[in-house]
C-alpha positions, -999 to 999 in steps of 0.1 A, spaced: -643 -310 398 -603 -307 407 -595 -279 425 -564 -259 437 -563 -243 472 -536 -223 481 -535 -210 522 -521 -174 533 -517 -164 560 -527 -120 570 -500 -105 592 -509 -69 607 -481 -42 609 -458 -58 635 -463 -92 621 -488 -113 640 -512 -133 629 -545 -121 624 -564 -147 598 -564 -169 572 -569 -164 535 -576 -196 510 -580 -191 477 -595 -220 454 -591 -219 419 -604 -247 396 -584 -266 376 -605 -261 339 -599 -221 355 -558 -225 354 -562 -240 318 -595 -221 300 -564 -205 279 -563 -241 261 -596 -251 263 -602 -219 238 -577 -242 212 -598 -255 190 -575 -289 191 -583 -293 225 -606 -317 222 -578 -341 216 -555 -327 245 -546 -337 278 -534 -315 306 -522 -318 336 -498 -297 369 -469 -320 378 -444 -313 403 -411 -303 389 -386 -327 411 -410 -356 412 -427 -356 387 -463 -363 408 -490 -352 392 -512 -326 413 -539 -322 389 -549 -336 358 -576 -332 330 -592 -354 304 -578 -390 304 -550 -382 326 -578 -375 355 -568 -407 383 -533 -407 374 -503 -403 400 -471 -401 384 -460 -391 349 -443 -417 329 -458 -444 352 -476 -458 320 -440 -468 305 -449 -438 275 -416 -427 264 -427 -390 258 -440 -385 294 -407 -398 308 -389 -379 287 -411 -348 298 -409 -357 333 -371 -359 328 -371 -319 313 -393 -304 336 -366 -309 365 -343 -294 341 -361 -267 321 -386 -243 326 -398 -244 291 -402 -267 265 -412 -285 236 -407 -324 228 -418 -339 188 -414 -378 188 -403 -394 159 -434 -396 129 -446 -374 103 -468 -360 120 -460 -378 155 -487 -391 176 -483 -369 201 -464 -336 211 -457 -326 243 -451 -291 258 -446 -276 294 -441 -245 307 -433 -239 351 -451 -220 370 -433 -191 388 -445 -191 423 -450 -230 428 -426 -263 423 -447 -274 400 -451 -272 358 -478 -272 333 -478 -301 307 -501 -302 278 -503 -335 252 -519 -324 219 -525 -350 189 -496 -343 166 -517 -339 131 -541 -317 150 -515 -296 171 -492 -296 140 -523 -287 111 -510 -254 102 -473 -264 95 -487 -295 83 -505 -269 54 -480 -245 50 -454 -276 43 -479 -293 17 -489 -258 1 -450 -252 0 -443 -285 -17 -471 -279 -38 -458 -245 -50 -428 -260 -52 -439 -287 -76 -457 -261 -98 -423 -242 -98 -405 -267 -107 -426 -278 -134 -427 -244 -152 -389 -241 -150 -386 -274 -165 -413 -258 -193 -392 -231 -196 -361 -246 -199 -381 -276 -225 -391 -247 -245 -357 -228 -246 -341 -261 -251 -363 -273 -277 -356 -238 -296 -322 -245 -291 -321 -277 -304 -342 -270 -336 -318 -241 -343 -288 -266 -336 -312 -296 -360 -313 -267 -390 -278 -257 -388 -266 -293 -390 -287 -297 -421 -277 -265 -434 -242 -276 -434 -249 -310 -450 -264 -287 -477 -234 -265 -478 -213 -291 -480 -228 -305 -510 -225 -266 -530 -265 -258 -523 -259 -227 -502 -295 -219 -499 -309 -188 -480 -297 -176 -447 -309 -190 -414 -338 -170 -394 -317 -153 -364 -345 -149 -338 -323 -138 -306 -297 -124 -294 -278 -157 -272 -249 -180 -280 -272 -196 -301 -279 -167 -322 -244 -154 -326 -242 -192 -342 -268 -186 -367 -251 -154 -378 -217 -166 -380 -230 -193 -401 -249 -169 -422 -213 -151 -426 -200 -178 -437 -227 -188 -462 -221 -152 -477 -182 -158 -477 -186 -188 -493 -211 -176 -521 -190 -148 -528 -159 -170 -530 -177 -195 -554 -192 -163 -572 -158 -149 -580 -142 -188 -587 -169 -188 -615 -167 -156 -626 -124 -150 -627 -113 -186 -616 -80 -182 -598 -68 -161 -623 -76 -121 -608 -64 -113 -573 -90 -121 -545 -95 -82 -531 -96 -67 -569 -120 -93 -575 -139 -79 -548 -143 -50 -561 -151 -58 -595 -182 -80 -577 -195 -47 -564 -200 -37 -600 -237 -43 -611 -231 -61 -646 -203 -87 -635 -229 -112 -626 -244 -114 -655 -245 -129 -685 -236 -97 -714 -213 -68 -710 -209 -32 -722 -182 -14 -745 -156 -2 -728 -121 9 -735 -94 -7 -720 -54 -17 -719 -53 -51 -735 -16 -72 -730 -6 -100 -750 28 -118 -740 44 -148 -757 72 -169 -760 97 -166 -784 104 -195 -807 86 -222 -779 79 -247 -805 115 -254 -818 126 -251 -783 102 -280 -766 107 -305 -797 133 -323 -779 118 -325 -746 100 -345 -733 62 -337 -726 66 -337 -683 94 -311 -693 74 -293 -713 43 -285 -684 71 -282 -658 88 -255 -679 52 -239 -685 39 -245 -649 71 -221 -638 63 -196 -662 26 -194 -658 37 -196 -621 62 -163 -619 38 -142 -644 2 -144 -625 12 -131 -598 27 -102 -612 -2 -99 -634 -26 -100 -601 -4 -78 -585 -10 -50 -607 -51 -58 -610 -49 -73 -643 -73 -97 -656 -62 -124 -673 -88 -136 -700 -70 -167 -715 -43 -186 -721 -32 -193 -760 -8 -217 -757 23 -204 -743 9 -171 -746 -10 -149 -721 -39 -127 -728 -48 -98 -698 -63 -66 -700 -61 -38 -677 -96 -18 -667 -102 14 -656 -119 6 -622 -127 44 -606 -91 55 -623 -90 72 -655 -74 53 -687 -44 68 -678 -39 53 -650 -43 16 -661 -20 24 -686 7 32 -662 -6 1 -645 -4 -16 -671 31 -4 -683 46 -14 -648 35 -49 -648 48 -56 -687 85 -44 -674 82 -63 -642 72 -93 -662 102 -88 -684 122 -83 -657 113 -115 -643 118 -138 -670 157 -135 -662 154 -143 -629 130 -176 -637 159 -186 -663 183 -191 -635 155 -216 -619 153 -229 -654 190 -235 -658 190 -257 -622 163 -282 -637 181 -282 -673 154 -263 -687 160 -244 -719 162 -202 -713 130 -184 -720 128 -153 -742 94 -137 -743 79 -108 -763 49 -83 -747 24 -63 -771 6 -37 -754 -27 -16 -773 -55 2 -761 -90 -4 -778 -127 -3 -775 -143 -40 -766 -171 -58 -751 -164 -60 -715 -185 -90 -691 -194 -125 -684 -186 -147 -712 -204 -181 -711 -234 -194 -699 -252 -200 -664 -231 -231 -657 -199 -220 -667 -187 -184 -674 -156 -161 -670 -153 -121 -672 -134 -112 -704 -134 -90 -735 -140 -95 -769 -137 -73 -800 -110 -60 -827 -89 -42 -806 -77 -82 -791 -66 -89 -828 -51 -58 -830 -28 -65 -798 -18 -102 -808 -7 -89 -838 14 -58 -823 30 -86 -796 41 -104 -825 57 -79 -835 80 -78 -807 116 -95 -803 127 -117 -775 131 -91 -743 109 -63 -765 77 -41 -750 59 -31 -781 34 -6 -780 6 12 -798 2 50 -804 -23 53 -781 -6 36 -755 24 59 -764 2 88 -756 -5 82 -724 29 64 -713 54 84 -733 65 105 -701 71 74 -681 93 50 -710 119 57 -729 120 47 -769 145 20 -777 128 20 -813 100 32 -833 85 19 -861 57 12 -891 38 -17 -893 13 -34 -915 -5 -58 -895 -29 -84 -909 -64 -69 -904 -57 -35 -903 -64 -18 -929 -32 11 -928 1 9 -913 1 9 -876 30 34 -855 44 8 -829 74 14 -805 96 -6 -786 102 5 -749 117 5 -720 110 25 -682 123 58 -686 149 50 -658 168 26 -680 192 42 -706 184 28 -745 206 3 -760 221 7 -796 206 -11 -819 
């Protein structure tokens, strides 16, 4: 059994010597702290002197040896080399886990250090475990990220598949339901900007079909709100029905030739619809040269689309002179137009069938008007008695009088106006 013996000598008060005191410890005594490792079946142990590196005492197979590093082993040279250095100390040799590790520690009141060799996979067990249950953890981590992010992706994508097949659809006219939003993400802001513009573009086909291109967009709008315009059917109603023409068109296009003809039509048709539009009038046809609009009460009383009414048919009037002087530049015969104006009970709604409809009117009070604009001389605004009425504080009377018109079965009270602003010309 290797021992350690260390000498004292006992001085009394005035420093001679009285004995000797030698203490003897056993080696497996200086390291029972190891022995209680339970690695240290694989360890070896031994004191070494700091500056030389000699081993005093040794355990285990080092037990017989002299001189650290005298085997050529890299890690006891390298230890041998720290301990003259260091007082402490760790040294892990390349390897996963290494073969060996290598520790020493010096002891205070002796030239000499405590070195202890441990097998690397036992010495190392615990980091060994917490590194494999860490990559383990990490793996299952990482694979329910990548689960979450598959199955936030593959929501994603069928969201992004549908819309792109939706659009196909949409581009073909088949506007089909709206799309399912189910959150609240980039992805779903999509989904409900395309579900706006689904609606958009369903309304916007809903009011081509319904008033073609022929009622202004935002009144159109508002008519849409009403329950019975998208429907087949109507109601009877009582409205302000205009009827312009053009005065003495067929004598006047018999030497032209027909791309004259549409070109001098086109920029009629061109400077009234928007003054019709303008006003919210709804133009229901177009006989010939001749336009056919009628003026609804929409939340106004009668009254009120009569004044509408009124304003567009001088407007109209109005503008025929200054679409002469574009008529003169292309050496277009002058227009002259006449505008009959009468208010009348009719049929007011869709007109047509599924496929192909339009909002209009139909009834006597239409004959009634086409007769009264006939009526009317080049320039003239003629108008009912009813229509006088409710206008007759706003225009002023260039003429009055009786007609019999075909259909009616008494003489009809017409007059011939202008706004109340303009002074009335003789004749």
């Amino acid at each position: 059994m290797q021992t350690v013996s260390v000498s004292m000598i006992l001085l009394d008060s005035a420093d001679s010597a009285v004995g000797n005191l030698e203490i003897v410890l056993k080696f497996n005594y200086l390291i029972s702290g190891l022995t209680a490792s339970p690695w240290w079946q694989s360890t070896m142990a031994c004191i070494a002197d700091r500056e030389t590196g000699r081993i005093v005492l040794a355990s285990g197979p080092m037990q017989g040896r002299t001189m650290l590093g005298e085997t050529g082993n890299p890690l006891e040279q390298a230890i041998k080399a720290d301990i003259s250095k260091k007082t402490v100390g760790t040294l892990w040799p390349p390897g996963h886990p290494p073969d060996y590790v290598a520790g020493f520690h010096s002891l205070e009141t002796f030239p000499w250090a405590l070195v202890v060799f441990a097998d690397g996979k036992t010495a190392l067990a615990p980091i060994i475990a917490f590194r494999n249950g860490f990559l383990i953890g990490a793996l299952i981590l990482v694979a329910l990220v990548a689960g979450i992010i598959h199955l936030t992706i593959g929501q994603m994508s069928d969201t992004i598949r549908h819309l792109a097949k939706r659009a196909i659809s949409v581009a073909a006219g088949d506007y089909g339901d709206t799309i399912k939003v189910d959150s609240h993400d980039e992805i779903g802001q999509l989904a409900q900007s395309f579900n706006r513009m689904i609606e958009g573009l369903r309304e916007k086909e809903m009011i081509q079909r319904t008033f073609g291109s022929y009622v202004d967009a935002d009144f159109a709008r508002v008519l849409m709100k009403k329950p019975e315009v998208g429907r087949l059917g109507g109601r009877r109603q009582e409205v302000i029905i205009l009827m312009s023409d053009i005065r003495g068109f067929t004598p006047m296009t018999k030497n032209l030739s027909p791309e004259k003809i549409i070109d001098m039509l086109n920029g009629y048709f061109s400077a009234m619809i928007p003054l019709i539009q303008q006003y919210h009038g709804i133009i229901v046809d177009f006989v010939g040269d001749g336009i056919l609009a009628f003026f609804e009460p929409i939340n106004e009383s009668l009254c009120d689309a009569t004044h509408r009414c009124m304003q567009c048919a001088f407007e109209m009037n109005a503008d025929i002179d200054r679409l002469n002087q574009q008529m003169s530049r292309q050496d277009l015969p002058e227009l002259k137009m006449g505008i009959g104006i009468n208010c009348g009970p009719v049929v007011v709604g869709n007109i047509g069938s599924e496929m192909r409809k339009k909002y209009g009117i139909v009834g006597a009070a239409v004959n009634v008007t086409q007769r009264i604009q006939a009526e009317a001389e080049a320039g003239e605004v003629v108008i009912s008695q009813s229509i006088f009425d409710m206008a007759e504080s706003h225009v002023t009377v260039i003429r009055n009088f009786s007609a019999s018109l075909k259909g009616v079965a008494s003489t009809m009270q017409l007059y011939t106006v202008v706004p109340k602003t303009t002074h009335p010309q003789s004749g």
